[in-house]
NUKOLLUM-237244 format. One record per residue: z, y, x of N, C-alpha, C in turn; residue in three letters. Coordinates in steps of 0.001 Angstrom, whole numbers, plus 500000, padded with zeros to 6 digits. Atoms other than C-alpha are relative to their C-alpha. Layout:
N
ZYXZYXZYXala
...
***
This chain:
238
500695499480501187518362467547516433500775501194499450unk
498650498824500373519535471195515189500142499819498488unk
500504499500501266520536471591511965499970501325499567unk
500460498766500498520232474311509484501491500322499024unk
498523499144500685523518476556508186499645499976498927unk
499569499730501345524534475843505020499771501003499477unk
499442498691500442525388479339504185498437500480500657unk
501196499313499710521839480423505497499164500026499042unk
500763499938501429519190481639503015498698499975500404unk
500849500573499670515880480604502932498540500470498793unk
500938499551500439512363481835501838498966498680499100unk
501365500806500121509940480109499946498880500031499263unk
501108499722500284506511480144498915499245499139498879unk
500113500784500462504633478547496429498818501154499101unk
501955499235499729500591479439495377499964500248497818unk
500665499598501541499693480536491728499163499541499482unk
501748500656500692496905479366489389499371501078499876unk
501152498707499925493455481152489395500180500965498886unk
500386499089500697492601484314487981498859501347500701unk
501345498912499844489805486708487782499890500756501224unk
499774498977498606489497488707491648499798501874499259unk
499877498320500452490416492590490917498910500748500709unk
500931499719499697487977492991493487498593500324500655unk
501481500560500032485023491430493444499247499242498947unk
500992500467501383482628490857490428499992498375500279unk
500012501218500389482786487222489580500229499218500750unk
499077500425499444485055485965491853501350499080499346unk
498763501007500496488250483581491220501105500704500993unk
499103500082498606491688484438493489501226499446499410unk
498453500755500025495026482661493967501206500839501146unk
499125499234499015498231484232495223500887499175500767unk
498905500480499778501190482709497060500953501399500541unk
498931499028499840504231484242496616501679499650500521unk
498113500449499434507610484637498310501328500055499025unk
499058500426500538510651483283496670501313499681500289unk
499480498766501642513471484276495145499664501419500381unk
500023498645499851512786487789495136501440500738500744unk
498689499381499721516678488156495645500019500436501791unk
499528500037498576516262487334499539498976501118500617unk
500879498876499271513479489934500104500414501526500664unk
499618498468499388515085492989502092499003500153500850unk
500826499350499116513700495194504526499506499275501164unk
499993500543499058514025492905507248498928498704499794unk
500510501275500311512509489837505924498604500593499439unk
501517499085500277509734491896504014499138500468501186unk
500443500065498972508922493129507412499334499264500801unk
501271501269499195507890489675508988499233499534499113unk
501644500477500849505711489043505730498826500569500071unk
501251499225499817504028492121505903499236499465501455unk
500942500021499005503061491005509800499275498789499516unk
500591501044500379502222487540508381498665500618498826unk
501121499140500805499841489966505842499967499539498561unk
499138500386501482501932489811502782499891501014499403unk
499901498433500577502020492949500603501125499625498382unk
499364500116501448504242493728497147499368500924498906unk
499869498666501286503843494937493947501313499904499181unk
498840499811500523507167496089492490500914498873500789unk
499693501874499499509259492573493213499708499252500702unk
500860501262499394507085490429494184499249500351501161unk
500391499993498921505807489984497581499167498885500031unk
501225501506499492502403487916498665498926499872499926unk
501217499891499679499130487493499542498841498791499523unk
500806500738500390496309486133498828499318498504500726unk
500363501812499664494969482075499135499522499858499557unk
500863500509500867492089481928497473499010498458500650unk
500732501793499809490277478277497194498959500085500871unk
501165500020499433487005479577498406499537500765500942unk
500163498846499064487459483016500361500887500114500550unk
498652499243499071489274484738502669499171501099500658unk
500812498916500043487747487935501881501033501323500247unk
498910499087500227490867490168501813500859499542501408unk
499073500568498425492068490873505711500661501345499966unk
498852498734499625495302492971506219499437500501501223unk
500129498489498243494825496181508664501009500498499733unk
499147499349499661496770498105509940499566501204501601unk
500915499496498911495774501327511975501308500186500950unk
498994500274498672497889501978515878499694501749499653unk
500180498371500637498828505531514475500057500604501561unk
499739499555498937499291506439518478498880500455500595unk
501588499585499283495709506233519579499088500225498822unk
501027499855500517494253507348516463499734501381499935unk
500859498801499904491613510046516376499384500435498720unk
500629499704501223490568512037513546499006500331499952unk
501334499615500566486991512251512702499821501508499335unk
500953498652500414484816515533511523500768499998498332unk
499707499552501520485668514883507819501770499354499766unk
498654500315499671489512513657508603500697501253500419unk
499604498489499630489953517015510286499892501309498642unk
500191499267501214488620518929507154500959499781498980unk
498874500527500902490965517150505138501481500642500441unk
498640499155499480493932518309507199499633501363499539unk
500159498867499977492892521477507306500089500561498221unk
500095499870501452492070521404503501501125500084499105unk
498523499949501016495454520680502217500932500014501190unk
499028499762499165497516521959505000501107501009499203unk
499065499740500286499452523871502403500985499155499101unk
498918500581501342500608521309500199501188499506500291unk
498784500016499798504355520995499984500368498823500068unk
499662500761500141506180518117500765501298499216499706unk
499048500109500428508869516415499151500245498223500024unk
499759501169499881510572512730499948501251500032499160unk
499217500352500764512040511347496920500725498556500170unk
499933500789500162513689508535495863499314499210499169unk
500395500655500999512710505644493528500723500748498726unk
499521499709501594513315507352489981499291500609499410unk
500803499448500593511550507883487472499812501568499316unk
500627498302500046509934511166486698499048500410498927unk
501172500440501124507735512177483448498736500699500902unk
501124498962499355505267514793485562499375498724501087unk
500984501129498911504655511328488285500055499533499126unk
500660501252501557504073509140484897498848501016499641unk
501438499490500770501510511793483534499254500126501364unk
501442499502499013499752512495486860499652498498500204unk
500187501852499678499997508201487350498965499550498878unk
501309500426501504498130508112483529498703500412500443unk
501321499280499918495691510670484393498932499041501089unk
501171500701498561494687509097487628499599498248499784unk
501000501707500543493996505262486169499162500180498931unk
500611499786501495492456506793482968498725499896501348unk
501699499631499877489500508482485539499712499235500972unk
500245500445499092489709506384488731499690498509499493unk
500128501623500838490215502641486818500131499709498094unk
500623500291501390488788502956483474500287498854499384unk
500656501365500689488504499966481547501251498691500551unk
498672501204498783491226498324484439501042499533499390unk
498764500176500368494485496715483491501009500743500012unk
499051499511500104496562499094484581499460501825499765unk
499994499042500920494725501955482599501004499966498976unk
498859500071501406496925501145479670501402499699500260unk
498659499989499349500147501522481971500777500621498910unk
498598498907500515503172502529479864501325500269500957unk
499043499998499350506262503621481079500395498851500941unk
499437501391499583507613500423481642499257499295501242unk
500705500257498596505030498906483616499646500994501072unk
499526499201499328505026502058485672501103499641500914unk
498452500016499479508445501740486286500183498543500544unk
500133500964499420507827497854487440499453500153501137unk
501185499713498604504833498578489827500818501001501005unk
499628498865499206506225502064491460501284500178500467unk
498747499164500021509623502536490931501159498261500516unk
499463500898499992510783498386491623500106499861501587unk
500508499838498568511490498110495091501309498955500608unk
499001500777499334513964495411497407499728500653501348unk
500376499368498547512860497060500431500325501473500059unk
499659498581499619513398500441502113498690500853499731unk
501343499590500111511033502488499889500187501333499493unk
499905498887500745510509506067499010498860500891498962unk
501409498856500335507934508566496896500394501413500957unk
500399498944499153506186511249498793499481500655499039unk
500922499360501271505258514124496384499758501029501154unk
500580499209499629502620516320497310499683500972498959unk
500035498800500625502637520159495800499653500752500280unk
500240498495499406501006523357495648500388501056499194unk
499213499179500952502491525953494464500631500098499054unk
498798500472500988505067524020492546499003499148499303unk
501256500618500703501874522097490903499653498501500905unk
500001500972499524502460518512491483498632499472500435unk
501209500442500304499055517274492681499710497994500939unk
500080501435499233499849513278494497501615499725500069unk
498892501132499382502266510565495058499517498838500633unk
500296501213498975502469508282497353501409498926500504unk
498530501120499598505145505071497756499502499323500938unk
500066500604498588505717504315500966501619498991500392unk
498583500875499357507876501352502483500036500056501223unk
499506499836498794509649501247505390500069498884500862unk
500103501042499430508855498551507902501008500090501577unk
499025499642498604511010497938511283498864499979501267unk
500954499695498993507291498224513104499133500883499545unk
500826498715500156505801500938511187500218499897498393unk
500434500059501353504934501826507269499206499421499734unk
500417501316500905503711500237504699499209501061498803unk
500600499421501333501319502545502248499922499132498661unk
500234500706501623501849500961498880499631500298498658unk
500611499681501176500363502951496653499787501413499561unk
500166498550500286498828506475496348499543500387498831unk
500803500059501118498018508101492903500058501834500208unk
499903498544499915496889511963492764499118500627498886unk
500670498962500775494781514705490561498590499663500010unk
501273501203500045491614512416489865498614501198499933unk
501194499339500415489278515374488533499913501551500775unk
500793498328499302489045518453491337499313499501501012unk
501093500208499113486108518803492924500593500931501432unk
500299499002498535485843519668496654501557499088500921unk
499314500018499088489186517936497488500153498749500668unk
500457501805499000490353514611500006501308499393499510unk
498331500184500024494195514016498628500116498609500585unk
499793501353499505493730509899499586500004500442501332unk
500034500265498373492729510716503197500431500763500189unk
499014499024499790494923513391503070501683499409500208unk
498769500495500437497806511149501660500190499055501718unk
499884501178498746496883508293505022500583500549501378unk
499684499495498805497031510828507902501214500742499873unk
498206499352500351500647512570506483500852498537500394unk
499213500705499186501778509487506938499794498821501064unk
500849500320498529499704508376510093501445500961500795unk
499574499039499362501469511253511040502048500495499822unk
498541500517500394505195510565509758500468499020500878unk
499566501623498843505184507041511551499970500929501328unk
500133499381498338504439508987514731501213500532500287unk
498874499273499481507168511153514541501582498984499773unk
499095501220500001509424508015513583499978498919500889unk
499909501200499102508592506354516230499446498793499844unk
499734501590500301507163503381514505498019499909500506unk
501595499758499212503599502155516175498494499708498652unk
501076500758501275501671500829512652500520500816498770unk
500542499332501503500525502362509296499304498918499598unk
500895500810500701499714499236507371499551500493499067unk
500947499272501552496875500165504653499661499004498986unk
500224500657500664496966497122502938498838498740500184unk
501111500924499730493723494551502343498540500575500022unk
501722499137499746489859495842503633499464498855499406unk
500795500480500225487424494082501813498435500293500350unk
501519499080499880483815494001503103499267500200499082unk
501155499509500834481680493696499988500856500285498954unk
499703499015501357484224496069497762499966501256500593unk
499867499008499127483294499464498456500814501033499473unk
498645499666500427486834500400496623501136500231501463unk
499525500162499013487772499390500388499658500461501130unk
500622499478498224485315500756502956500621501077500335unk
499648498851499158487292503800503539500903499828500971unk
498600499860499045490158502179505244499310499668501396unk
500398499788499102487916501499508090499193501312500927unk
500503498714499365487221505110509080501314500395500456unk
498871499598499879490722505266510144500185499056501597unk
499723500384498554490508503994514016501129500370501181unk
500500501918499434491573501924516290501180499476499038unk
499146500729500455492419499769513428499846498596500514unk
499577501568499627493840496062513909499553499213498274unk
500238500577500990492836493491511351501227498332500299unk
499047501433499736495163489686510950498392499099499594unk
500963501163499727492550486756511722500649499263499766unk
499589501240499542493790483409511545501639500192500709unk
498773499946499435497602484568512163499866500926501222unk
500295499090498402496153487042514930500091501521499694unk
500453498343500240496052491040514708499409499931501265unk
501086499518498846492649491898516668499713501090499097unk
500232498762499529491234494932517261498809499505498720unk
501216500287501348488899495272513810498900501648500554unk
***
């Protein structure tokens, strides 16, 4: 019988009580989350995300709801992917914007472009009425290997994007950009920069988080082929 090292540290999980689904109209969801936060590094974060775990700030973990299992992690195979007619326009569209890999720290110009963009994108939402603080929880909290990506044009901040660092690819965790110009793509702009980052890092996956089929907050991440979806503990070909 083996045992288990003393001195070894150990994960554990344990499910939440309901609350309202963020998104899907009159829905219920439950989380389970990984525990203590202390043991979450890069490494260990890594086999949650394949298990189809995600974080916000701290906290790492996915969803267990009672009645669904509506929310399936993807992840696109940045090697064989092909850019579509309006994926190509997008490159092309913001092929000048500057790029800059920060660290975690806070910034007032990414807090006002972070306000602007929940004021017009999530109205009414919870994290419209972000202050600093919670800001600085969500974006800037990180146990893992995570950085901001600022995107600029002509010194004119117009996106961020926090990206983590996985030991089989990235981890998009959260893009926020310039909510009110017409004509431009900065989200599917923000996916293929770093579609296109992992590539040159070598790493074979760009996780995008959870696709939902009936939120159409979500249908875009399937225009991003050949993505993989997690089934039943499986990544198939979605």
């Amino acid at each position: 019988m083996s045992q288990r090292d003393p001195n070894e540290a150990v994960v554990h999980f344990y499910a939440t009580g309901v609350y309202p689904c963020s998104y899907v109209d009159g829905r219920t969801a439950r989380s389970q989350v990984a525990i203590p936060v202390e043991l979450i590094n890069a490494t260990v974060y890594s086999q949650l995300v394949r298990l189809g775990f995600r974080r916000s700030g701290h906290y790492t973990y996915r969803p267990v709801c009672d009645a669904c299992d509506a929310c399936k992690p993807v992840r696109l195979c940045v090697a064989a992917f092909k850019a579509d007619r309006s994926q190509r326009r997008a490159l092309r569209r913001h092929a000048d914007l500057e790029v800059n890999i920060l660290p975690l720290t806070f910034r007032d110009e990414h807090f006002q472009l972070y306000r602007r963009y929940q004021a017009s994108r999530h109205a009414g939402g919870g994290m419209s009425e972000d202050g600093s603080q919670q800001y600085s929880e969500f974006i800037l909290k990180s146990r893992v290997e995570s950085v901001l990506v600022e995107f600029s044009c002509q010194g004119v901040l117009k996106m961020v994007s926090l990206v983590d660092k996985l030991d089989d690819g990235l981890s998009a965790a959260y893009t926020f950009f310039e909510p009110d110009e017409a004509g431009t793509s900065y989200g599917c702009y923000s996916i293929l920069w770093q579609r296109e980052w992992a590539l040159r890092l070598g790493l074979p996956y760009l996780y995008l988080g959870y696709w939902i089929e009936d939120c159409r907050k979500m249908e875009y991440k399937s225009r991003y082929q050949p993505l993989e979806r997690l089934d039943n503990g499986v990544w198939r070909t979605f």
